[in-house]
ZAZA-532717 format. One line per 8 residues: number of its first residue (from 1); for each residue x, y, z of N, C-alpha, C. Coordinates in steps of 0.1 Angstrom, whole numbers, plus 5000, padded with zeros to 4 digits. Example, Ala and Ser with C-alpha at 12.3 -4.5 7.8 and 13.67 -1.06 7.14 Angstrom:
1> 5132,4943,5078,5123,4955,5078,5132,4967,5078 ~ 5128,4978,5071,5137,4989,5071,5129,5000,5079
***
This chain:
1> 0832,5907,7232,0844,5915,7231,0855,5906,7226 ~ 0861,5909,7214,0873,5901,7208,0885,5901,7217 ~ 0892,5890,7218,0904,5894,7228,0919,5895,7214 ~ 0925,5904,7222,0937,5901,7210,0949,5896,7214 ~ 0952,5884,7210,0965,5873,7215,0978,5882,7208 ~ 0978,5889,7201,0994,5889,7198,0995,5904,7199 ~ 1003,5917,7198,1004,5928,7198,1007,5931,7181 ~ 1006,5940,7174,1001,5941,7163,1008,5957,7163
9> 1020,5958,7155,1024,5973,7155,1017,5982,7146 ~ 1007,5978,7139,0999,5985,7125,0986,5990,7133 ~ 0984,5985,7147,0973,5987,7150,0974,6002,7163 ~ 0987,6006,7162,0992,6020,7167,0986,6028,7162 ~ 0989,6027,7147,0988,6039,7139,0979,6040,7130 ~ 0974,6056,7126,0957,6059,7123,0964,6068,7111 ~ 0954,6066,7099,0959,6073,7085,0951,6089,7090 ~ 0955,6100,7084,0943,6109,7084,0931,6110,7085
17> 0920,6121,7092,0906,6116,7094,0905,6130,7080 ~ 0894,6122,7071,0885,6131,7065,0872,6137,7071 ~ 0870,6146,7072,0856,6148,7079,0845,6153,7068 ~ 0833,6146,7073,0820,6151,7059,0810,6162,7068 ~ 0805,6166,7066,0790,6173,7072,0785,6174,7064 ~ 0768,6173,7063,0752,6177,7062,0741,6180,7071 ~ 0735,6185,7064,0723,6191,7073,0718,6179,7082 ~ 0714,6178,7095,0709,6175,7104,0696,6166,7095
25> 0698,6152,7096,0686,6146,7090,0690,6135,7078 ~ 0701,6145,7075,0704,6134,7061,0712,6123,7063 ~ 0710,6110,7059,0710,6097,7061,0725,6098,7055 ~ 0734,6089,7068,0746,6085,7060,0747,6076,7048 ~ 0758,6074,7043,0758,6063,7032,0759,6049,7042 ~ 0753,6036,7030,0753,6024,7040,0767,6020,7044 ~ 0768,6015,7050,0778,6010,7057,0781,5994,7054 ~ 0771,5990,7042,0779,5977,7041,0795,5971,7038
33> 0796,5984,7032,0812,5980,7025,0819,5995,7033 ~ 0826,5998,7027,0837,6008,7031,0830,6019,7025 ~ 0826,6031,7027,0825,6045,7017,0831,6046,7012 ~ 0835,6047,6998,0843,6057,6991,0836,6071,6989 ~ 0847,6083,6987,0843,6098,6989,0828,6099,6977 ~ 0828,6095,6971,0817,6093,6963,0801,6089,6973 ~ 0808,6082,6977,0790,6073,6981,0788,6087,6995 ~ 0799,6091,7002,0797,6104,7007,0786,6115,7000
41> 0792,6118,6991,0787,6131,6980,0775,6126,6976 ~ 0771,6114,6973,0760,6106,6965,0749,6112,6978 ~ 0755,6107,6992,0745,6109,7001,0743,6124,7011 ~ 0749,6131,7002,0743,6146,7007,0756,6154,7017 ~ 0766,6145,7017,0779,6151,7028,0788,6161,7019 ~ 0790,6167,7024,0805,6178,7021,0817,6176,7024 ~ 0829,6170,7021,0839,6172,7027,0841,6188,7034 ~ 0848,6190,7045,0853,6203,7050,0866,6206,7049
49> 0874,6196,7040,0887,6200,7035,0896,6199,7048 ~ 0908,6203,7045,0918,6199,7052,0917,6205,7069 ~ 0922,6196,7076,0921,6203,7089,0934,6203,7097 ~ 0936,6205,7108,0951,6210,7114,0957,6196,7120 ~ 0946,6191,7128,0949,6173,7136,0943,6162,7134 ~ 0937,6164,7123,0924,6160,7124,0910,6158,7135 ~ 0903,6149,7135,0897,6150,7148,0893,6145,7162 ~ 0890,6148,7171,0890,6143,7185,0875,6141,7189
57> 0870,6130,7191,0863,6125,7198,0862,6124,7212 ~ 0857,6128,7219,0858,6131,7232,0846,6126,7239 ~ 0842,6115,7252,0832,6108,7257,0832,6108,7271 ~ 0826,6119,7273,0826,6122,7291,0812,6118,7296 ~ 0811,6109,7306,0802,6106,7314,0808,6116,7326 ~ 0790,6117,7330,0788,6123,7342,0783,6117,7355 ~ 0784,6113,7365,0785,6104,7373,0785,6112,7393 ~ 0776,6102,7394,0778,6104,7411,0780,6096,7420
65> 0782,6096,7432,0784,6080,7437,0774,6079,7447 ~ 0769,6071,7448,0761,6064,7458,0765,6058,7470 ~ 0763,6067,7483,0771,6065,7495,0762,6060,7503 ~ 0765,6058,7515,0757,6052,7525,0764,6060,7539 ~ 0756,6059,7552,0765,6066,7563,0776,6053,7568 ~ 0770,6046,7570,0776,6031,7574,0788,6031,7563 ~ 0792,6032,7554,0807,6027,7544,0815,6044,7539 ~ 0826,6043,7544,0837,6054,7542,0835,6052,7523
73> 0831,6040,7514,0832,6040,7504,0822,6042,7494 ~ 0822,6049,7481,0814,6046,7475,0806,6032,7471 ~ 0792,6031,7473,0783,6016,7473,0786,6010,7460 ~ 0782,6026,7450,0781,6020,7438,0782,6035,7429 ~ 0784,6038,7416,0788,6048,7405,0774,6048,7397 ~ 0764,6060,7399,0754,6062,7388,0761,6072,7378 ~ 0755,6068,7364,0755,6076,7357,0748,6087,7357 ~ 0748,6101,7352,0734,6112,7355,0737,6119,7342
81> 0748,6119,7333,0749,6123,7322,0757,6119,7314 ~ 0758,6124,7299,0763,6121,7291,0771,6130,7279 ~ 0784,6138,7277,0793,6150,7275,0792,6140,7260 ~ 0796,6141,7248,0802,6136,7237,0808,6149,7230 ~ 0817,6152,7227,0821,6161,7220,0834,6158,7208 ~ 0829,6168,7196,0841,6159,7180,0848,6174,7180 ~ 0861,6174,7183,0867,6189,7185,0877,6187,7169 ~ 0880,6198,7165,0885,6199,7152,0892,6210,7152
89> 0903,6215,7144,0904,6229,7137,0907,6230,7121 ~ 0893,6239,7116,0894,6240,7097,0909,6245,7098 ~ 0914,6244,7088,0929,6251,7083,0921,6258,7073 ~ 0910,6254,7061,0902,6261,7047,0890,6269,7057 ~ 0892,6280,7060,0886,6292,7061,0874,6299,7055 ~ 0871,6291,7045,0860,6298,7035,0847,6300,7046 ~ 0837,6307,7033,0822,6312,7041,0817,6293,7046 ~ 0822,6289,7039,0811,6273,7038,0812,6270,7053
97> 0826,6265,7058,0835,6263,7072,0830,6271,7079 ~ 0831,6282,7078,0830,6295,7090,0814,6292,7092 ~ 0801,6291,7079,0790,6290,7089,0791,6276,7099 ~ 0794,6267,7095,0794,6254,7104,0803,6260,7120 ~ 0814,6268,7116,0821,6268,7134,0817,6282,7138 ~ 0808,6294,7134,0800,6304,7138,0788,6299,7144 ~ 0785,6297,7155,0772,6299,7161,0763,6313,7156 ~ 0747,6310,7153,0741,6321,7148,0745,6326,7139
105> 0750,6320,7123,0754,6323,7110,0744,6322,7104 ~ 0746,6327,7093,0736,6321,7076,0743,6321,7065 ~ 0747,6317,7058,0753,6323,7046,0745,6323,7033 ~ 0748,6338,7027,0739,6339,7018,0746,6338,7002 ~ 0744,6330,6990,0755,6331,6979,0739,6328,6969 ~ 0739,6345,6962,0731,6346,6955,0733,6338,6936 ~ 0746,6336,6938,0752,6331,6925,0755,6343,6917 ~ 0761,6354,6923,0763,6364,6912,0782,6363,6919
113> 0787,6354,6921,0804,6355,6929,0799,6363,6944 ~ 0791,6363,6946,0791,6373,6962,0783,6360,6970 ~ 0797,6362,6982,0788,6354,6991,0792,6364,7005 ~ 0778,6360,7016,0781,6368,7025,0778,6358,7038 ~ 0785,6359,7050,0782,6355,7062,0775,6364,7072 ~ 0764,6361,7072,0753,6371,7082,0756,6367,7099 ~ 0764,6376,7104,0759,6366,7122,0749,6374,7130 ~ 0740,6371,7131,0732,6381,7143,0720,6368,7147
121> 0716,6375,7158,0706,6371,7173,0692,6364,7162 ~ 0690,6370,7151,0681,6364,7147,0685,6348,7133 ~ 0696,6348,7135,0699,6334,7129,0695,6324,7141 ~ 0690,6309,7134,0688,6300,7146,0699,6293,7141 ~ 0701,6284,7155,0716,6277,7159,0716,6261,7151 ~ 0723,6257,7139,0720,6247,7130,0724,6239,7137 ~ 0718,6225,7131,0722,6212,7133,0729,6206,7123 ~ 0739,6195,7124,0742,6193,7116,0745,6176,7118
129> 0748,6165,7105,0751,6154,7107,0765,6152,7106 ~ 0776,6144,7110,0789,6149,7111,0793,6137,7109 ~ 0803,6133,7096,0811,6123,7096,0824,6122,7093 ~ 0832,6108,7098,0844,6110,7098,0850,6097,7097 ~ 0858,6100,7085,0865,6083,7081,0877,6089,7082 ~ 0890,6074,7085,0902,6077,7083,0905,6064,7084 ~ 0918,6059,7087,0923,6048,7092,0925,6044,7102 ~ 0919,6032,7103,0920,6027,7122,0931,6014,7123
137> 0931,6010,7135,0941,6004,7135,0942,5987,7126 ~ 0952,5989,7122,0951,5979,7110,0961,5985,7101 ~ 0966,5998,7102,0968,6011,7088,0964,6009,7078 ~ 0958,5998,7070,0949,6000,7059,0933,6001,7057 ~ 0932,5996,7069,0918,5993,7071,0910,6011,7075 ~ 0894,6010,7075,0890,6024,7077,0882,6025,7091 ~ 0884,6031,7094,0870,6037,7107,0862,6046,7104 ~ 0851,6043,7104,0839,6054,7101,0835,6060,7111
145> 0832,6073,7119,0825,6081,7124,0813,6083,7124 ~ 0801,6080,7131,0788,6088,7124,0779,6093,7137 ~ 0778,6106,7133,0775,6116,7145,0761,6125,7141 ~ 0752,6114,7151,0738,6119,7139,0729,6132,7142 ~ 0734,6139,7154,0729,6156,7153,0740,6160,7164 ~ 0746,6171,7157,0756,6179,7165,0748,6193,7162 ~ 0755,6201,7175,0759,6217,7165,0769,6226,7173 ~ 0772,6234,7172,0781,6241,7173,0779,6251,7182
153> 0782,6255,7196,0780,6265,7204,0793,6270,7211 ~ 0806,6264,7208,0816,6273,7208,0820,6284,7205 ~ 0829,6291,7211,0838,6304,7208,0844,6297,7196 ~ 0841,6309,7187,0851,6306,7169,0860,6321,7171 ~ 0871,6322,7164,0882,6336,7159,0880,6334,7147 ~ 0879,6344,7141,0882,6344,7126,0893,6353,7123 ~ 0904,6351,7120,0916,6355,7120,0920,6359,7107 ~ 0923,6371,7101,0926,6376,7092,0938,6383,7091
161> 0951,6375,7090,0968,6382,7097,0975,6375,7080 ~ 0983,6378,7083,0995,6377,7072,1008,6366,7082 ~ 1005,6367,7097,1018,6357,7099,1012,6343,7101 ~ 1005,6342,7101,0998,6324,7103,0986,6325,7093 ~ 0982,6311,7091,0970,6300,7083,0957,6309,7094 ~ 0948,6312,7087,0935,6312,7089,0926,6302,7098 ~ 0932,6294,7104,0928,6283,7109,0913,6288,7119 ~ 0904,6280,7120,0891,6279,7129,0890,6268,7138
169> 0894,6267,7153,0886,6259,7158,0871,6257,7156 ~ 0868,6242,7164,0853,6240,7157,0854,6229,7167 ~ 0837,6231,7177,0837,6216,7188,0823,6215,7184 ~ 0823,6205,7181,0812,6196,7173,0803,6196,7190 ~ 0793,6198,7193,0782,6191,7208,0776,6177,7197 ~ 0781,6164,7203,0771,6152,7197,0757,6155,7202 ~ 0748,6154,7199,0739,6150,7207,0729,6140,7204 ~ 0716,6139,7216,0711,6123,7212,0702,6133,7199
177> 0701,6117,7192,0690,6119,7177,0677,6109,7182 ~ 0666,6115,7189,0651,6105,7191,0654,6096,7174 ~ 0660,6098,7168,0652,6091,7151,0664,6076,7152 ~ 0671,6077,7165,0680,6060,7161,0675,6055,7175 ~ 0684,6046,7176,0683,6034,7186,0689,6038,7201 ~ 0686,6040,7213,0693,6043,7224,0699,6036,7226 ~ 0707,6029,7218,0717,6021,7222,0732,6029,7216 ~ 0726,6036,7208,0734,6045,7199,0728,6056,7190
185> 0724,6062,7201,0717,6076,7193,0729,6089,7195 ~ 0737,6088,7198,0750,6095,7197,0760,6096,7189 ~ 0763,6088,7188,0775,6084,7177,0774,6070,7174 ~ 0783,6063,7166,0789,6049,7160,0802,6048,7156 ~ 0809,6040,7158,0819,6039,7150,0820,6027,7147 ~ 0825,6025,7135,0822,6011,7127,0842,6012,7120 ~ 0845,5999,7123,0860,5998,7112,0854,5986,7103 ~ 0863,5986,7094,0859,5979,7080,0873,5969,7080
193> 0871,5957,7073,0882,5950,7072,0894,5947,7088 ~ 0885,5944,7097,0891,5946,7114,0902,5936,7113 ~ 0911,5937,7120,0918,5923,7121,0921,5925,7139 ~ 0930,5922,7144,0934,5918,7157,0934,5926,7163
***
């Protein structure tokens, strides 16, 4: 664990997060160097366009304590689970967005200009790979995201009004991927260019 000797005001503040998704499976881009939105696209990701906060990462363990009759105190804290959740809201509304924050969608775009979003009982519930760069602390430097099977089982609105933005919440469920390392079959985050 690096320690950091001096306080560092650049290390407050975070640039915008872009967010990518793909289908559940597909390999992020490497991580030797920084991504540019290219090596994204190259590797199968979608930007999802602009969003309201960008995004929230959220890491709830679940936990019980280990008591004894003999100590008024807990002995010791097990773990018994593990919550990860990447909460978002689209501001771009399109069919693409809506099937990602619709549980039980499909979307169908024959290529004739018609596209349609199907929801019913017989859609199954997609998985998806979920990434997310922006700036971490440093302000120039990046943080990568990589969230290697989520999907979506939230409440979505789809809001179709004239006084507000179209906006979609969207709560990413991380979950474990058997295909990485249990040291990190959940997420990663990786910054590029780190300083103090």
């Amino acid at each position: 664990m690096g320690v950091q000797i001096e306080p560092n005001v650049s290390n407050v503040f975070a640039a915008p997060a872009l967010i990518y998704v793909a289908p559940y499976g597909t390999a992020f881009p490497a991580l030797t160097a920084k991504p540019a939105a290219s090596d994204w696209a190259t590797a199968g990701f979608r930007r999802i366009g602009y969003t309201e906060a960008g995004m929230d990462l959220t890491v709830t363990p679940e936990t019980y304590d280990v008591k004894a009759d003999e100590s008024i105190t807990a002995l010791d804290v097990k773990i018994k689970g593990l919550k990860v959740e990447a909460k978002t809201t689209l501001m771009e509304a399109n069919l693409e967005n809506l099937e990602i924050a619709v549980g039980m969608s499909k979307l169908t775009n024959p290529g004739t200009g018609i596209k349609t979003l199907k929801i019913g009982s017989a859609n199954v519930l997609q998985y998806f790979a979920l990434g997310m760069q922006g700036g971490g602390p440093g302000g120039a430097d990046a943080r990568v995201f990589q969230m290697f099977r989520t999907n979506v089982t939230s409440a979505a609105t789809i809001s179709q009004k004239r006084a507000d933005t179209s906006k979609v919440p969207c709560n990413f469920n991380c979950l474990a991927d058997s295909a990485q390392s249990t040291l990190a079959d959940v997420a990663v985050v990786t910054d590029f260019n780190a300083g103090s």
